[in-house]
C-alpha positions in Angstrom: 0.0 0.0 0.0 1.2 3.5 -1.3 -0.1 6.9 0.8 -2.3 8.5 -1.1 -4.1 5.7 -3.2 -7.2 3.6 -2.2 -6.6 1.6 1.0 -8.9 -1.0 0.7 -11.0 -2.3 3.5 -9.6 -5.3 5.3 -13.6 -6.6 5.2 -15.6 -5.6 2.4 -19.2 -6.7 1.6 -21.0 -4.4 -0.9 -24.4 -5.5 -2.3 -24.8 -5.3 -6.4 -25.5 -2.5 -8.0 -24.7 -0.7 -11.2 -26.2 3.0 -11.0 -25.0 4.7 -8.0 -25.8 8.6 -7.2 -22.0 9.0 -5.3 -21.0 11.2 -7.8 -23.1 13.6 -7.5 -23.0 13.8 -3.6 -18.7 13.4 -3.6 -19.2 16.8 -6.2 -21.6 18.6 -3.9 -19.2 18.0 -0.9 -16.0 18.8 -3.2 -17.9 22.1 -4.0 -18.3 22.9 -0.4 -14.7 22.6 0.7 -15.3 18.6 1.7 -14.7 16.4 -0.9 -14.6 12.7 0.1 -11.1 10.6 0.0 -10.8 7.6 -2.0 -12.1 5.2 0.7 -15.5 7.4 1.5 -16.0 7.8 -2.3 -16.3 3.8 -1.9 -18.7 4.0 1.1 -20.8 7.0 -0.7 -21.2 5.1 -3.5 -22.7 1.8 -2.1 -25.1 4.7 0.0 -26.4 6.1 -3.3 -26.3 2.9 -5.2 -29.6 2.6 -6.2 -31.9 -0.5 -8.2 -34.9 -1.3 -9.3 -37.9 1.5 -8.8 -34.7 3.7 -8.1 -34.6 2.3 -4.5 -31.6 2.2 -2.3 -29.8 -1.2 -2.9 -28.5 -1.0 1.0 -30.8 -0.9 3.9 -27.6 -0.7 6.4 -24.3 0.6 6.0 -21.5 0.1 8.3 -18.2 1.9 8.2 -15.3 0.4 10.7 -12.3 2.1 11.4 -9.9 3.9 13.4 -10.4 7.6 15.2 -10.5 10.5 12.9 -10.3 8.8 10.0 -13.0 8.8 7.8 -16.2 7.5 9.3 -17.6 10.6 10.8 -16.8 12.5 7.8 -18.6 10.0 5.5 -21.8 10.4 7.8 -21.8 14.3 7.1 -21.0 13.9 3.7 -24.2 12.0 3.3 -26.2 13.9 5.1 -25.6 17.0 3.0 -26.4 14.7 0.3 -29.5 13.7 2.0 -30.8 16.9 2.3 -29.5 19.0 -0.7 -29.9 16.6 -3.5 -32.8 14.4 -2.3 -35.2 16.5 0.0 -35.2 13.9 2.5 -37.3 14.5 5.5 -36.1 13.5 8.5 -32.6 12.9 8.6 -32.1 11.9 12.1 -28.7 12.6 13.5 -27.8 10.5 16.9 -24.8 9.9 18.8 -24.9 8.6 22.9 -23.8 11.9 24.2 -25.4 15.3 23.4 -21.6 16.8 23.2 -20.6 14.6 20.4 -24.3 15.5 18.4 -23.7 19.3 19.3 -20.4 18.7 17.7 -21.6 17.5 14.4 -24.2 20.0 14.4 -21.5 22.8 14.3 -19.5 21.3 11.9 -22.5 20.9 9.8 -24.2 24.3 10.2 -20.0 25.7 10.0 -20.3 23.5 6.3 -23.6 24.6 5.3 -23.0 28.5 6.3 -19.5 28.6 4.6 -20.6 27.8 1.2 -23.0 30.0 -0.2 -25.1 27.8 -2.3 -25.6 25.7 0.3 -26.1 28.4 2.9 -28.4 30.0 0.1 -31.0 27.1 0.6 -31.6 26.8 4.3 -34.8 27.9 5.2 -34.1 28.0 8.7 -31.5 27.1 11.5 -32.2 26.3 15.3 -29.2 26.7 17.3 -31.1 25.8 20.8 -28.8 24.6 23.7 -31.5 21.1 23.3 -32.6 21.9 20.0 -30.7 21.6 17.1 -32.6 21.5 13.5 -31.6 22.5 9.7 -34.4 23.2 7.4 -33.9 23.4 3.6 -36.2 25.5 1.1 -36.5 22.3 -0.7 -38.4 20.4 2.2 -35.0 18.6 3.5 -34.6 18.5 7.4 -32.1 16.8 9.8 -32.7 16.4 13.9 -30.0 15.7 15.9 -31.3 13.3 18.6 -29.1 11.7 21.6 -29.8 7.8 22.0 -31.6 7.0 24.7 -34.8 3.9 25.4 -37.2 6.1 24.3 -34.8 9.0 21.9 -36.7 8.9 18.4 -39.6 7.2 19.1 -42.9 8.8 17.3 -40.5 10.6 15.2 -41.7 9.0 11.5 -37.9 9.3 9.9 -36.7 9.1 6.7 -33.3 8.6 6.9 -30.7 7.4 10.2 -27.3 8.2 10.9 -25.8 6.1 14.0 -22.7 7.7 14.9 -20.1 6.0 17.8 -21.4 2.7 17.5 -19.0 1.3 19.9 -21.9 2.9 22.3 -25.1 1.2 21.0 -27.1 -0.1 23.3 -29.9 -2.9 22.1 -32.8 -0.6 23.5 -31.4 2.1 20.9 -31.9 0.2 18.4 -35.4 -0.9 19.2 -36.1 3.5 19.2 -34.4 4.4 16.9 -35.0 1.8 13.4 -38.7 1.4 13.9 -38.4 5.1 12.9 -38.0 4.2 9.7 -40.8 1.6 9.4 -43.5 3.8 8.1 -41.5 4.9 5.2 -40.6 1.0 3.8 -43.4 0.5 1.4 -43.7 4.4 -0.1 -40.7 5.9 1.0 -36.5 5.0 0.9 -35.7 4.2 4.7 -32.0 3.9 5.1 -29.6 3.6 8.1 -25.6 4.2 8.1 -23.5 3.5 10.6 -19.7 4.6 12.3 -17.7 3.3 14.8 -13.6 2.5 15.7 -13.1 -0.6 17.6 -15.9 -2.4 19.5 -14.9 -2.0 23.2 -16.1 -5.7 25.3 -19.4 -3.9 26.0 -20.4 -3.0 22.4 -22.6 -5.5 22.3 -24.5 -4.2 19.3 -21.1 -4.0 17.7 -20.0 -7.1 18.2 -22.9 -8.6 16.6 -22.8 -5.8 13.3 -19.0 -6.8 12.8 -19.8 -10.5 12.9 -22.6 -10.1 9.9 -20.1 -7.7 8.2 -16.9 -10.2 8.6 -19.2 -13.3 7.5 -21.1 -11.7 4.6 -17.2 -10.6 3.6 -15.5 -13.9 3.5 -18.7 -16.4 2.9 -20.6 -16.7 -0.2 -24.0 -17.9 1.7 -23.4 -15.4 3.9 -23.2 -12.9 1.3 -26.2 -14.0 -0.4 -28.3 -13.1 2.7 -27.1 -10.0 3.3 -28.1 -8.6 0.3 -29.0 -5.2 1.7 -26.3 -4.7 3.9 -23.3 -2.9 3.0 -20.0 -3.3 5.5 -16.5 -1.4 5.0 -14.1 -2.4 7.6 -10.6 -1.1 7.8 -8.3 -2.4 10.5 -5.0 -4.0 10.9 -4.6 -7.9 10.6 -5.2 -9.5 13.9 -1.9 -10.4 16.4 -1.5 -13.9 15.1 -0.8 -12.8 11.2 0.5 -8.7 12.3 3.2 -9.8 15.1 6.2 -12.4 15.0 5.2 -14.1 17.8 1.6 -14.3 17.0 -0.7 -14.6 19.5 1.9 -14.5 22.4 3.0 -10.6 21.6 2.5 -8.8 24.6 2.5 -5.6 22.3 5.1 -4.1 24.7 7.5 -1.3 23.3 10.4 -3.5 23.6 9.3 -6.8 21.9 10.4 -7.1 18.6 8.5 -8.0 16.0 4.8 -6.1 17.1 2.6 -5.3 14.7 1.9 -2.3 16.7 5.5 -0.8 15.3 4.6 -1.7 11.9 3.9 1.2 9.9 2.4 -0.5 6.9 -0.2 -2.2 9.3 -1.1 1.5 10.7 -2.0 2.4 7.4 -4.7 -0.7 6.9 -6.2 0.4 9.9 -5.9 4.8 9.1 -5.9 5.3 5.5 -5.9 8.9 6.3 -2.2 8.5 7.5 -0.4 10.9 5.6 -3.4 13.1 4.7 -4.8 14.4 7.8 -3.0 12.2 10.4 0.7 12.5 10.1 3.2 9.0 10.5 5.1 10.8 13.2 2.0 11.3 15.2 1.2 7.9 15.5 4.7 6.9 16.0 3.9 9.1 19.1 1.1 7.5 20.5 2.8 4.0 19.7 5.2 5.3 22.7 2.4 7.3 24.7 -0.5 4.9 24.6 -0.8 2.1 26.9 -0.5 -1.3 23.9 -3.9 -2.7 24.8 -5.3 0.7 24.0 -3.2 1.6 20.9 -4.1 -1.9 19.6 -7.8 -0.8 20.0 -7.4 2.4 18.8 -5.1 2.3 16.5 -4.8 -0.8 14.5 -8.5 -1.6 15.2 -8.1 -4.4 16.9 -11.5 -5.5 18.5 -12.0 -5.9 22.4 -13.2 -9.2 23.1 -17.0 -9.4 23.9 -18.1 -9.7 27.0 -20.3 -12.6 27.7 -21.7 -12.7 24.2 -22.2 -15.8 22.4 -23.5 -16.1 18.7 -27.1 -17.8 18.8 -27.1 -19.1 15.4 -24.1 -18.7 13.5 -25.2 -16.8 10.2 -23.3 -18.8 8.1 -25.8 -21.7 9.2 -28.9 -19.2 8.5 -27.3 -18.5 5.2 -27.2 -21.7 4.3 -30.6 -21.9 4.5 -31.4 -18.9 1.9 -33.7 -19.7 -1.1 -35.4 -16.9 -2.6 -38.2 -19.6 -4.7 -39.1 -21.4 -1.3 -42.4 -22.2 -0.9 -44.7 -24.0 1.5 -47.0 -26.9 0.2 -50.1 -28.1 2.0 -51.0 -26.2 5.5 -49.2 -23.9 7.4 -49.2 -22.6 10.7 -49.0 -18.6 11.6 -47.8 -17.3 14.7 -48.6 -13.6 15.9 -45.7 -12.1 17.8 -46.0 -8.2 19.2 -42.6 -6.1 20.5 -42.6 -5.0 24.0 -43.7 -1.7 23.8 -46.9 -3.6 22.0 -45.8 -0.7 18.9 -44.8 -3.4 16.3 -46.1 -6.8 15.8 -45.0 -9.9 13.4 -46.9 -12.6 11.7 -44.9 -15.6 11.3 -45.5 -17.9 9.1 -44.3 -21.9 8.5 -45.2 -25.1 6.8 -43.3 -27.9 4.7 -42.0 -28.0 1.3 -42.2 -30.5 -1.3 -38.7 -31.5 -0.6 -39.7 -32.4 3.4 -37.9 -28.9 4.3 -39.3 -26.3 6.9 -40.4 -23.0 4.3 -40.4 -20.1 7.2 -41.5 -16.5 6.3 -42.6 -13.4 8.2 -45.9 -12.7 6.8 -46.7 -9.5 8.0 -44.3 -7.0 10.3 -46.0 -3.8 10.9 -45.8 -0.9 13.2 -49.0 -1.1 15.6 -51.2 -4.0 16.4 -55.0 -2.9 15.5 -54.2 -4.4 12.6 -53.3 -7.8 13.3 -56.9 -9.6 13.9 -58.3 -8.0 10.5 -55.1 -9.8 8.8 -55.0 -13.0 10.5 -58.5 -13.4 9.1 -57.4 -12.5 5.9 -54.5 -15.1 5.6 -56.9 -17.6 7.7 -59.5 -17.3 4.7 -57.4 -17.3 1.9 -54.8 -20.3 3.1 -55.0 -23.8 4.5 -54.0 -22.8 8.1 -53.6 -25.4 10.4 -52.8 -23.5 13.9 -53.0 -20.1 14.9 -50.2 -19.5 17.8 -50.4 -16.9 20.2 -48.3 -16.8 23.3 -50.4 -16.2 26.3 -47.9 -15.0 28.6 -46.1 -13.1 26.2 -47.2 -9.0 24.7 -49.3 -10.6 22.4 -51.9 -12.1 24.5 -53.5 -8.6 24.6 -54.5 -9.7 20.7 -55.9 -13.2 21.5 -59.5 -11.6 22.7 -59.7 -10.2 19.5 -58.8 -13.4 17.3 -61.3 -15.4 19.8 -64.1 -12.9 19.1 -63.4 -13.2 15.2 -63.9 -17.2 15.6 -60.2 -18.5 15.0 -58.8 -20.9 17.0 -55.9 -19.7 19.0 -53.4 -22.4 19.9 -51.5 -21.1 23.2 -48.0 -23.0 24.2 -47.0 -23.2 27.2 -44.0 -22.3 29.5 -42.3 -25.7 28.5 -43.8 -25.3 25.0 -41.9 -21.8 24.3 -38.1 -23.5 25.5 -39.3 -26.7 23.2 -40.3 -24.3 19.8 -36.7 -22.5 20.7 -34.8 -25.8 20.4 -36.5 -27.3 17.8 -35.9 -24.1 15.8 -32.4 -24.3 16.8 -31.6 -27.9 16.0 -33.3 -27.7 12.3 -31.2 -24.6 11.3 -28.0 -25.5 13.0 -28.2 -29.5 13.2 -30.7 -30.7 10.5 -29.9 -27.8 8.1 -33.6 -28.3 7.3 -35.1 -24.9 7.3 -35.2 -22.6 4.1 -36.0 -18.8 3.8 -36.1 -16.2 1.0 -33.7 -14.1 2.9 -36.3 -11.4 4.3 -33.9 -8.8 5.7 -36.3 -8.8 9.1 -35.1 -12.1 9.8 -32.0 -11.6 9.1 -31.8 -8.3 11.3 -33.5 -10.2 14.1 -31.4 -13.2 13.9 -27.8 -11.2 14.2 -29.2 -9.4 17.5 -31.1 -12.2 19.1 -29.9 -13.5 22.5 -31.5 -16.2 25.0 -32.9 -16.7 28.7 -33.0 -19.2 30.2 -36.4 -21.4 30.7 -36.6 -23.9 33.3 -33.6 -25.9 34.9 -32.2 -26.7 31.5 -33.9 -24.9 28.4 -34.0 -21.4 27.0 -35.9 -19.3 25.1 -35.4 -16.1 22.4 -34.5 -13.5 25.1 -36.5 -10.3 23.7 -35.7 -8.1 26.2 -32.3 -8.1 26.0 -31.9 -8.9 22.5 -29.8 -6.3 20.1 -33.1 -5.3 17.5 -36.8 -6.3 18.2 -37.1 -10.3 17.2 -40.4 -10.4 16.8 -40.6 -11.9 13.6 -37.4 -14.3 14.2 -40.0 -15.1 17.7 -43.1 -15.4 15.0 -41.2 -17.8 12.8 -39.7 -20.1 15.6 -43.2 -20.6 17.6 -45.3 -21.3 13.8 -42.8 -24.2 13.1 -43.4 -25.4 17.1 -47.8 -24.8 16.1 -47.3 -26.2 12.5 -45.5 -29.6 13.9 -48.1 -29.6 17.0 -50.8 -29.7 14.8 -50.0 -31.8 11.7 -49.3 -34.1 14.3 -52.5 -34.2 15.5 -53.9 -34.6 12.6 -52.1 -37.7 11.5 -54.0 -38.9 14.6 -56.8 -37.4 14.4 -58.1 -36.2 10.8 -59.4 -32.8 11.2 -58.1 -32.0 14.3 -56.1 -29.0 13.0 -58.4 -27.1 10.9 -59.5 -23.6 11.9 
C-alpha cells in the first residue's frame, strides 16, 4: 500500500449494484470545501447505489475504522447529500452523548454557512442549547437526537445516521430503526453507521462486525445480506500482524509487534499521511498504553463480553432460497414487540422437498391491525394453527382473534423452550429450514440473545436482545404450532383445521 491511493478495506461486503448517485454527492461536498477521499467515495457510493424502482440497494451501512479517520466525515458527507440533492425528510442525527451530536451540528451548520449555495438554501437554523434543527427550502430536514430507550420514538424518519457505534445499546436500536418503518413501502428508509473498535461492552457492535466479517468472506453469507453494506478497515489481527503471533504482549520493547509496523497502521488509518501524520502515531505508539493503541489504533476489536453467537449466520445462510415455498397447510404465529408498537406474523409449513419453508408474513408498526389480517391469511390459506403466546405482549390480541372465531393455539412455558430448540436444531443441526432471505429475519437473527427457561432450556431473550425479534419469535413458535398440529392430525383427521 502507497499513501495517497485507495486503502482498501480489510472486510468488504457491498451489495450489487450498477447505477449509484456518489457522484453527485462526492461533487456537492468537493464544491463545499469537503470532498470525500478515496475510501468514503467507496462507502458514498454503495449509500447512493440505487436498483430497481430507483430504491436504495443498502438498507444498512456500516463503516469500521480507526479515530478521525473517515467514518464521521462519511456520515456528514451523506447527510448534505441527504438533504440537498434528495429532499429527504427527516434525517435523524444520533450519537450517545449530546456533546458529540452538538459537535456535528457545528460542523454541519459551519459547512452549510460557509458555502453559499448551500447556505443559500436553508430555510431556517435552530441553534437551541436542546434543539438543534436545519431546514432546507426544498423540504429537506435533519434532527439531531441523543440515544436514549425512548430518543426517536414517534419521530416518523426518513433517513438514520448512528454515529459511535461502539456505544449502542440494544434498547437504541429498538427506538431508533422502527423510525424508519413507516417509510418502507412508499418511502427510501436507510440507516448508516460509524464506529472505531468495539470495546467488550459494544454488544451491538459485536454482533454488526460479525454479519459484516461473514457476509465478507462467505458466499452464503453474502447472499443473505443482500441489503447490507460493511466497510471495515483495520490492521490484521496479532496472530498474522506480530512475530510471535498470539503471544505478543504488544510491549514497546518486543520485537516484531505489529503495533511498530507502519504499513499495518496504514490498513487500519488510511488517512495516514493526509490528515494524520506518521510521526503522530509513532507518538502515540510510545504514549499509549498497547492494549489501547491496539484498539485504537490498529482496530483491533476488544473481546465481547459474555456474548455468544445464537445461530451462526453462516448456518442461517445456508438456509437462503429466494423460490421457497410451502406446500399443503401452514401454521401462523402472531408475535408483538414489548412496547406492544410493532407486531410480526410468522408464518411456517413444509416444502415438497420435506424442508421447513419459514417467512414473516406480515411486520408492521402497531397491532389494531393484526386480527383484520390474520383473518385474511386464515381465509385465503389452509391454516392449520394459529399461535399466540399467552404470557407473552401478544396475548392482549388473543380476545380479538377469539371474538373473530379463530382458533388460537397457546404453548405453554415448557412449550416456548421446546419451539426455541426445535428451531435451533433444524437450522443448526438438520440444516432443514429454508428462507427467502427477508432482511427482518435476518436483522433479528444477528441481534437475538436467549434466557433461560426452566432448569435446563431457553428461550429467544427479547428483552435483551440487540433489534426487536419479533418476527425471528413469529417464525420459531409457527414451526413449534405447525409440527403440533399436523401431528394431531395424523392422529386425528381434522383436528387441525381452523
Amino acid at each position: 500500500m502507497s499513501v495517497g491511493q485507495l486503502v482498501r478495506p480489510a472486510y468488504l461486503h457491498l451489495p450489487d449494484f450498477e447505477v449509484t448517485e456518489g457522484g453527485s454527492v462526492a461533487d456537492l461536498n468537493a464544491q463545499a470545501g469537503f470532498g470525500p477521499d478515496e475510501e468514503q467515495r467507496l462507502a458514498l457510493d454503495v449509500i447512493f447505489a440505487v436498483g430497481p424502482h430507483a430504491k436504495a440497494v443498502a438498507f444498512e451501512t456500516w463503516i469500521i475504522a480507526c479515530r478521525q479517520n473517515l467514518k464521521t466525515g462519511v456520515l456528514k458527507q451523506a447527510v448534505l447529500g441527504w438533504l440537498f440533492l434528495f429532499k429527504e425528510n427527516p434525517v435523524i442525527w444520533t450519537a450517545h452523548e449530546w456533546d458529540l451530536v452538538s459537535e456535528a451540528f457545528r460542523d454541519l451548520d459551519e459547512l452549510i454557512s460557509g458555502y453559499g449555495w448551500l447556505s443559500r438554501q436553508v430555510r431556517y437554523i435552530h441553534r437551541g442549547e436542546r434543539d438543534q434543527e436545519i431546514g432546507l427550502r426544498n423540504g429537506g430536514r435533519l434532527l439531531f437526537k441523543t440515544r436514549t430507550p425512548g430518543g426517536g420514538k414517534g419521530l416518523a424518519g426518513a433517513k438514520v445516521v448512528l454515529d459511535e457505534g461502539w456505544k449502542i445499546q440494544a434498547s437504541h436500536m429498538g427506538a431508533l430503526l422502527p423510525t424508519l418503518s413507516s417509510r418502507s413501502i412508499t418511502g427510501d428508509p436507510q440507516v448508516i453507521g460509524g464506529s472505531s473498535a468495539a470495546y467488550a461492552e459494544s454488544e451491538v457492535l459485536h454482533r454488526i462486525i460479525k454479519r459484516g466479517r461473514a457476509a465478507a468472506t462467505d458466499e452464503a453469507a453474502a447472499a443473505a445480506e443482500r441489503r447490507f453494506a460493511y466497510l471495515e478497515w483495520c490492521a490484521p489481527p496479532p496472530a498474522e500482524a506480530c512475530d510471535l503471533g498470539d503471544r505478543c504482549d504488544h510491549g514497546l520493547t518486543t520485537a516484531g509487534c505489529g503495533c511498530d509496523k507502519p504499513d499495518l497502521w496504514l490498513a487500519g488509518n488510511p488517512a495516514m499521511g493526509r490528515r494524520i501524520s506518521q510521526d503522530y502515531i509513532a507518538d502515540e505508539r510510545r504514549a499509549m498504553p498497547p492494549h489501547e493503541f491496539g484498539r485504537e489504533r490498529m482496530g483491533w476489536h476488544d473481546a465481547p463480553e459474555g456474548q455468544a453467537e445464537v445461530i451462526p449466520l453462516t448456518d442461517w445462510a445456508a438456509g437462503l432460497d429466494p423460490a421457497s415455498e410451502p406446500v399443503g397447510p401452514v401454521a401462523i404465529s402472531v408475535v408483538c414487540s414489548a412496547g406492544m408498537d410493532r407486531a410480526a406474523i410468522g408464518l411456517a409449513g413444509r416444502r415438497s422437498d420435506g424442508c421447513w419453508h419459514v417467512e414473516v408474513a406480515d411486520y408492521r408498526a402497531g397491532t389494531g391491525w393484526v386480527v383484520d389480517r390474520v383473518a385474511a391469511i386464515v381465509d385465503h390459506h389452509e391454516v392449520c394453527a394459529v399461535v399466540v403466546d399467552p404470557k407473552g405482549h401478544e396475548a392482549a390480541v388473543i380476545k380479538g382473534l377469539e371474538d373473530a372465531r379463530i382458533e388460537v393455539t397457546k404453548p405453554a412455558y415448557a412449550d416456548v423452550a421446546a419451539a426455541f430448540s426445535m428451531f435451533f436444531e433444524a437450522v443448526t443441526d438438520a440444516h432443514s429450514v429454508r428462507h427467502r432471505g427477508q432482511d427482518e429475519l435476518t436483522l433479528a437473527l444477528a441481534g437475538a440473545t436467549t434466557r433461560p427457561v426452566g432448569d435446563a432450556g431457553q428461550a429467544w431473550g427479547r428483552r435483551k436482545s440487540g433489534v426487536d425479534i419479533s418476527p425471528l419469535v413469529g417464525v420459531t413458535e409457527a414451526m413449534w404450532g405447525h409440527l403440533l398440529k399436523i401431528a394431531a392430525f395424523e392422529t386425528v383427521p381434522g383436528a387441525w383445521a381452523v
